[in-house]
C-alpha atoms as one frame of an Amber mdcrd trajectory, in Angstrom:
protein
 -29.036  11.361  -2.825 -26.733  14.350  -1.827 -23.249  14.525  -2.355 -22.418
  14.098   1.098 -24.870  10.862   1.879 -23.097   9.126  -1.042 -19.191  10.154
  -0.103 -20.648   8.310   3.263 -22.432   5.145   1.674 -19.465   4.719  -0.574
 -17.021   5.376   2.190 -18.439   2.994   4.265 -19.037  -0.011   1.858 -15.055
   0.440   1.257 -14.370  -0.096   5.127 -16.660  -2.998   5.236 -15.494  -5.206
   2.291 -11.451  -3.861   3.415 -12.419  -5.315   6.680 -13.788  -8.223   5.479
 -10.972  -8.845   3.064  -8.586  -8.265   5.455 -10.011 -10.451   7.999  -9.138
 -13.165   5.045  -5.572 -11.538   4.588  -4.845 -11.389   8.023  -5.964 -14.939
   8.235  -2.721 -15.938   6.275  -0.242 -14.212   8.280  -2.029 -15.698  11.571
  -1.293 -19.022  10.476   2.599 -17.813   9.398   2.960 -16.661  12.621   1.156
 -18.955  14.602   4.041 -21.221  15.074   1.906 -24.230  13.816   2.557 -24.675
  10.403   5.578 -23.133   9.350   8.986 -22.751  10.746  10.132 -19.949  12.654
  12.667 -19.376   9.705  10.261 -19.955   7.114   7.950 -17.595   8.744  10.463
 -14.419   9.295  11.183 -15.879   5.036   7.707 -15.283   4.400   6.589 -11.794
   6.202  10.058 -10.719   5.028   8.960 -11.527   1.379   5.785  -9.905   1.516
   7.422  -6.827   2.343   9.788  -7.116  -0.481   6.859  -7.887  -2.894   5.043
  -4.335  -1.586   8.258  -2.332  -1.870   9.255  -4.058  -5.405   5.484  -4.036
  -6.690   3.325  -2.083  -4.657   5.190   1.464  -4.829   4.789   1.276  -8.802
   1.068  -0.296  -8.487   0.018   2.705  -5.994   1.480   5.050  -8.380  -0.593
   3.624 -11.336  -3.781   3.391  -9.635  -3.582   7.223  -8.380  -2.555   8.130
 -12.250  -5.759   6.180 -13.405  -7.900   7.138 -10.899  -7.357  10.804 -11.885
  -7.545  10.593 -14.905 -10.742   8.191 -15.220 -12.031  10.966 -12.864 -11.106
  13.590 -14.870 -12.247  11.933 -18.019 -15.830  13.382 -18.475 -15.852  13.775
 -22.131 -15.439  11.984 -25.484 -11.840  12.863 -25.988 -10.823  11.873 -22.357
 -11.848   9.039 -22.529 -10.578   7.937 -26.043  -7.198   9.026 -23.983  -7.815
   6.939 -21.321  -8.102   4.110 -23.235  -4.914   4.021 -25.116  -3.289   5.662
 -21.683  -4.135   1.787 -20.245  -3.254  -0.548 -23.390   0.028   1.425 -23.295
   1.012   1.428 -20.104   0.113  -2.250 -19.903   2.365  -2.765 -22.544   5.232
  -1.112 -20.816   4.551  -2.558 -17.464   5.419  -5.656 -18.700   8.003  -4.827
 -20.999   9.697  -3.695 -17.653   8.733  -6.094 -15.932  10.094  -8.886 -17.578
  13.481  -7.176 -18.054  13.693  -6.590 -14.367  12.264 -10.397 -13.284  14.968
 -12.005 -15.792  18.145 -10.100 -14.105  16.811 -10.458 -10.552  15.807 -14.331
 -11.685  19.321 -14.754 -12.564  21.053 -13.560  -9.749  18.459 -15.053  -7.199
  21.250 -17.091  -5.773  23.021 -13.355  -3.861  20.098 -11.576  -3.448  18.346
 -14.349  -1.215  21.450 -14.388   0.785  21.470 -10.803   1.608  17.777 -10.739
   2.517  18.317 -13.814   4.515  16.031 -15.747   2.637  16.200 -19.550   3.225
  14.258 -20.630   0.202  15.541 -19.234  -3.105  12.244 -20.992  -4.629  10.442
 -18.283  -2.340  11.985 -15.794  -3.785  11.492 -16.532  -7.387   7.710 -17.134
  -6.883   7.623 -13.614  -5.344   9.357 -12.092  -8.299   6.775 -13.341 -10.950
   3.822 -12.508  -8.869   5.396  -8.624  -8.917   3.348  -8.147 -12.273   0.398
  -9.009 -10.857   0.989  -6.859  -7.630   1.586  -3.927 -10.218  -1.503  -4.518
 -12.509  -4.224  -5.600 -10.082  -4.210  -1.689  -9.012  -3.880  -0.838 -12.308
  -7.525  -2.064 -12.896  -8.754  -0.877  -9.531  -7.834   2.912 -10.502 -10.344
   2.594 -13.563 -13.070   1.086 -10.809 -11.913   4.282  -8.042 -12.186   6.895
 -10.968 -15.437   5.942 -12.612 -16.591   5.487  -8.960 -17.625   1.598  -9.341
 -16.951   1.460  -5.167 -19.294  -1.967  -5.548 -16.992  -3.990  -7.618 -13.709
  -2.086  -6.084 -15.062  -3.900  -2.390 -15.446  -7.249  -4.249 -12.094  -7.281
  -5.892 -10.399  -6.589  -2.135 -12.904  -9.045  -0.477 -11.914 -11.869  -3.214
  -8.188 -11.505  -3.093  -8.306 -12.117   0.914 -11.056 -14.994   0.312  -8.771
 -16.924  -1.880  -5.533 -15.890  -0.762  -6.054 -17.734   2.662  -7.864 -20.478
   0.836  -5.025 -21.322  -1.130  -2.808 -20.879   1.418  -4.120 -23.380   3.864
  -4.027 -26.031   1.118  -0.525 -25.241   0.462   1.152 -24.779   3.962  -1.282
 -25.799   6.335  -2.281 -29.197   4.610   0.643 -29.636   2.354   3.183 -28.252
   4.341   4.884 -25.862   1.543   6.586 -23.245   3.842   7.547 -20.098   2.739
   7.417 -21.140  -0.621   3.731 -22.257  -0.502   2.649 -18.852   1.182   3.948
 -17.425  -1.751   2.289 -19.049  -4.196  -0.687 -18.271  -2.605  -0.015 -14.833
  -2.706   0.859 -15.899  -6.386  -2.637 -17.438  -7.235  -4.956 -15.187  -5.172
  -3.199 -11.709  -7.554  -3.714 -13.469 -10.585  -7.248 -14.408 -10.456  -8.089
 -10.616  -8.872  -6.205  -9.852 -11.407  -8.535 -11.619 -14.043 -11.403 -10.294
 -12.125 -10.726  -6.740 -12.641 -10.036  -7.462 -15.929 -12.876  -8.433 -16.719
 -14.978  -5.703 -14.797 -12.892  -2.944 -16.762 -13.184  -4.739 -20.467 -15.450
  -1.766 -21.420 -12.978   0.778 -20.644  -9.481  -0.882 -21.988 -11.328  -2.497
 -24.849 -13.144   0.041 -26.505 -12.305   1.043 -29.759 -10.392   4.146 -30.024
  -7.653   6.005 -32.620  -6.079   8.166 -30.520  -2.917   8.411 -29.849  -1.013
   8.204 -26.857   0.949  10.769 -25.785   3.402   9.854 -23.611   5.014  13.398
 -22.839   1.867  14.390 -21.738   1.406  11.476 -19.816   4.679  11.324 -17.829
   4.703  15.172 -16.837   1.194  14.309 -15.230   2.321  10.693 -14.008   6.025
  10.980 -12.224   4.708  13.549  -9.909   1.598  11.365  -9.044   4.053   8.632
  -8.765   7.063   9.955  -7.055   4.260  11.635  -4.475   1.924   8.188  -3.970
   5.624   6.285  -3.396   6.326   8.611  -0.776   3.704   7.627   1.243   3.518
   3.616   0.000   7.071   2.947   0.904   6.865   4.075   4.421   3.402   2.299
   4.698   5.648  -1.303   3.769   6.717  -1.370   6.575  10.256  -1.523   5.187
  11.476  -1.573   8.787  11.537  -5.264   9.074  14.425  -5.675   6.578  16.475
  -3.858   9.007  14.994  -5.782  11.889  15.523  -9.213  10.065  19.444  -8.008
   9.325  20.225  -6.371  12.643  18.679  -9.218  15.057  19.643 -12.929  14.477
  17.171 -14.385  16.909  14.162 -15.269  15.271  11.908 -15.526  17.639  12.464
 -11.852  18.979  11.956 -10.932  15.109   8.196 -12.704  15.500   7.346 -10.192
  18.061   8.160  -7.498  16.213   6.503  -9.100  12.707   3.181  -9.081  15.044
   3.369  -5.304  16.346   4.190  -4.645  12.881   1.146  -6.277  11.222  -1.440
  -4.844  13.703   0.170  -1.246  12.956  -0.182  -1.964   9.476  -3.521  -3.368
   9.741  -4.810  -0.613  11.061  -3.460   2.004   7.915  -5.463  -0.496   5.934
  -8.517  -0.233   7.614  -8.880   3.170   7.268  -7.245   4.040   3.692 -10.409
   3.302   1.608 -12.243   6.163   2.958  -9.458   8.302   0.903  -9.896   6.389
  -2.018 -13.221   7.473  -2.199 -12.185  11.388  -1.377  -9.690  11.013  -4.384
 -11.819  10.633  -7.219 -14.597  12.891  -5.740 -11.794  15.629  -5.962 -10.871
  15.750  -9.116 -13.927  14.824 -10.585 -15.243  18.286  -9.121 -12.664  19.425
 -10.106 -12.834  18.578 -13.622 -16.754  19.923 -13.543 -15.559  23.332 -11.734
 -17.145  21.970  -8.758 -16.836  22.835  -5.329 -16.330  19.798  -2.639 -15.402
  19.674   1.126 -14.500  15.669   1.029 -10.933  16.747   2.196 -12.731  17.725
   5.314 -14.867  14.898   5.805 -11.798  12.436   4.993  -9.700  13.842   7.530
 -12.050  13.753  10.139 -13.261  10.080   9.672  -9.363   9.102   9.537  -8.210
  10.815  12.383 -10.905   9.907  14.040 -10.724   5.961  13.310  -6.635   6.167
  13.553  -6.881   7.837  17.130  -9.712   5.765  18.318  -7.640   2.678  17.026
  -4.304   3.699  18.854  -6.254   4.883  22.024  -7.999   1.552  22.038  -4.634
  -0.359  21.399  -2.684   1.211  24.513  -5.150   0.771  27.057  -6.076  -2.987
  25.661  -2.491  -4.135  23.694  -2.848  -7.456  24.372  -6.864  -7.542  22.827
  -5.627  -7.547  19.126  -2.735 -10.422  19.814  -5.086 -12.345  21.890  -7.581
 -12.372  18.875  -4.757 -12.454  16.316  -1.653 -14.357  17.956  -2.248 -15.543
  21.541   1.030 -17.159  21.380   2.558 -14.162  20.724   1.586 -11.907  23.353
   4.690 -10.464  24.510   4.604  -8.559  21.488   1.642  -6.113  24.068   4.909
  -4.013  24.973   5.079  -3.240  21.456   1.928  -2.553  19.960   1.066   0.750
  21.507   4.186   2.508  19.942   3.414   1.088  16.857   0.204   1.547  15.990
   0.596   5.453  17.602   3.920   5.966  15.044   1.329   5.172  12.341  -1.005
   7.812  13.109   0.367  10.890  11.290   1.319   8.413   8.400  -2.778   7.613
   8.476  -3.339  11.529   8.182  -0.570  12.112   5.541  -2.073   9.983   3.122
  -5.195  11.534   2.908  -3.034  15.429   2.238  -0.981  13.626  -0.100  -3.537
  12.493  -1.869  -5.238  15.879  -1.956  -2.358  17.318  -2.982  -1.861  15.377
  -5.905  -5.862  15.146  -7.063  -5.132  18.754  -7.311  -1.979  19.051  -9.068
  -0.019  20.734  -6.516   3.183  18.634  -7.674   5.495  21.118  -5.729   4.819
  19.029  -2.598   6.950  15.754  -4.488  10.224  16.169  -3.746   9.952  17.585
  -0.540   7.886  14.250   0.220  10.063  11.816  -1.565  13.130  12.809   0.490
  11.423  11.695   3.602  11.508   7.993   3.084  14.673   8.575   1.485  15.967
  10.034   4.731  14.176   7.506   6.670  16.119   4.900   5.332  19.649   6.610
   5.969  18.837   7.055   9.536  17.851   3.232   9.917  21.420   2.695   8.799
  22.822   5.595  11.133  21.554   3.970  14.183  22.532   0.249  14.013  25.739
   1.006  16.025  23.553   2.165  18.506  21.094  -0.564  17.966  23.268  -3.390
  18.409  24.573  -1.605  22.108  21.401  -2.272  23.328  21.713  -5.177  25.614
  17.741  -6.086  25.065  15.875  -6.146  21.948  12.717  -4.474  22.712  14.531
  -1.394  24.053  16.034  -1.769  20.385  12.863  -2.249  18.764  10.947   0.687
  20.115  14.035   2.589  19.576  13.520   1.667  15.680   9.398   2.416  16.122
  10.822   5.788  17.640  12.641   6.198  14.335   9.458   5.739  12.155   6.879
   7.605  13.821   9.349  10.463  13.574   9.896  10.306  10.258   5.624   9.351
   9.454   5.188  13.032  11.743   7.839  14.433   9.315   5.985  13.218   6.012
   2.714  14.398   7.461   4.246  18.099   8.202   5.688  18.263   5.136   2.259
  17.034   3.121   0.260  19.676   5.447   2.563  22.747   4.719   1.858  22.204
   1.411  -1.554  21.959   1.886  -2.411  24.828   3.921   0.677  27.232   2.719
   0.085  26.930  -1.111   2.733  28.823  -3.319   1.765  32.017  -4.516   2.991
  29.978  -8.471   2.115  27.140 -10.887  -0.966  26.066 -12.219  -4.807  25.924
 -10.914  -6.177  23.084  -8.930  -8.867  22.885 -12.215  -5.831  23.081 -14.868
  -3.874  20.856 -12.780  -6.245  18.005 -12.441  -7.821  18.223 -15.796  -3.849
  17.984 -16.821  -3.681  20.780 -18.866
């Protein structure tokens, strides 16, 4: 099988079990926002807490599985892979080390922090806060599956999560009638057992015997670029938006609209990321054999393609997705086109990004890192102007204006970098084999 059938099988076995686990996943924020089962309160509680789980959790995770995947690409002989061994007991170790410092003080000041977010149910909250060390280790596990190029059990893991994710939360809320609490602990169940899962499927790699040692210089100068440069592109895919939504508009309902638009925008990113984490390892795995590959090309292609077919299809049809998705939600049509069309250059800048960094070109971090950064300051800027708007959609789109600017700005800063590389600093082959 050529190299180019295979980046296409593998490709598209990672957009059919994504699909199919996000069918599952988007099953459980259907019935949130349904109306039906929860509150409207408990609802905007919920979505809200998701988000706060993938800024708190998922930045980190992203970061780990792009280390892992690189380097369980990279490691092609004896010695590599005795170093990726220790390289996961370690950072397992200190994961949790962290993590439990960080749960405890955030534990113990619950009581503040759920009244700043707004969050009605400081049981919620906690929930959300233990299920963070999942969130971080699940992708953890999936890097050694993206690496060593195990696409088969990658799809499972994402189809499984959805599966019993939704399962557990229609016991919880739908038949129990938990709230936000109860979609939480779904979320809370369906990590952990993924979590055992992947485990499982990497026991060869994380238990093998080995006596090396790790060396965590060596390790961070390769892993805060890769993680700085990943978070770039993971905290503006959050959505983090709907925090400033949440605070800036008291009326909840309005806030459902835009937690609807918000979800089919980010659905769509979703859809169409796994065909980069397939380009990712194929990178530097060529790279690490002095190999020449043109998946950049081929990834760039199928996600602008899918992104701009996606947008085009959700401006001339916006009310298709809600009717499907949340057909008592359909004034939210006025907003979908501007959202899922802000997320297009975001789709594109995650596949340079991650080019960028499966080659080592770490100049591109801080230059990315200050977009989000700047992102944020500019949400803050405008809520005086905001809050003058007399209707909330004009303020919403206004916001959606804000963050397809600033997912354009990411992307021109990620393709500068790609296309204008400094004349200094290490090969692409050095860089990725990190050393």
């Amino acid at each position: 099988m050529s190299a180019k059938s295979s980046f296409f099988r593998q490709s598209g076995w990672m957009v059919i079990a994504t699909f199919i686990g996000g069918v599952f996943m988007a099953g459980v924020q259907y019935e949130a926002l349904h109306g039906n089962v929860m509150e409207k309160s408990d609802c905007n509680d919920f979505i809200a807490l998701l988000r706060w789980l993938m800024v708190f959790g998922a930045v980190p995770s992203a970061a780990l599985q792009t280390i892992f995947a690189q380097q369980a690409a990279a490691a092609v002989g004896e010695e590599a892979k005795a170093e990726l061994t220790v390289s996961v007991r370690a950072l397992l170790r200190a994961t949790f080390i962290f993590w439990l410092a960080v749960a405890g003080l955030m534990l113990a000041v619950d009581g503040p922090i759920s009244q700043a977010l707004r969050i009605h149910s400081p049981a919620a909250f906690r929930v959300t806060m233990l299920a963070v060390l999942a969130v971080v280790w699940v992708p953890t596990f999936r890097g050694l599956l993206q690496g060593l190029h195990r696409f088969a059990s990658y799809g499972w893991l994402l189809i499984l999560e959805g599966v019993v994710r939704l399962g557990i939360f229609i016991v919880l809320v739908n038949w129990l009638r938990g709230g936000s609490a109860g979609g939480v602990w779904a979320v809370f169940v369906g990590q952990y057992l993924t979590l055992a899962l992947a485990v499982w499927l990497t026991r060869d790699i994380w238990g093998a015997k080995s006596t090396a040692a790790f060396l965590w210089k060596k390790w961070i100068i390769r892993g805060v670029p890769l993680t700085l440069g990943m978070g770039a592109y993971v905290f503006m895919s959050t959505q983090a938006d709907i925090f400033f939504v949440k605070s800036y508009f008291p009326n909840a309902a309005n806030v459902q609209f835009y937690n609807c638009a918000m979800f089919i925008g980010f659905a769509m990113t979703q859809f169409i990321a796994p065909i980069t984490a397939v380009m990712f390892p194929t990178i530097v795995r060529n790279l690490a054999l002095a190999k020449k590959s043109d998946a950049l090309v081929l990834t760039l292609a199928l996600t602008g393609g899918f992104a701009c077919l996606a947008a085009t299809g959700c401006t001339l049809f916006p009310k298709l997705p809600l009717a499907i998705l949340f057909p008592d939600k359909m004034g939210a049509a006025a907003l979908v086109p501007w959202y899922v069309w802000a997320l297009v250059p975001l789709a594109l800048a995650n596949v340079l990004i991650q080019n960028l960094l499966a080659r080592g070109r770490f100049a591109a971090t801080p230059w990315l890192i200050a977009v989000p950064i700047l992102y944020m300051l500019a949400l803050r800027a405008i809520k005086p102007v905001l809050l003058a708007i007399p209707d909330d959609f004009s303020a919403f789109k206004v916001i959606i204006q804000t963050m397809g600017f600033f997912c354009l700005l990411l992307f021109g800063v990620a393709a500068w970098f790609t296309w204008h590389r400094p004349a200094t600093g290490a090969s692409d082959q050095d860089s990725a084999a990190g050393r």
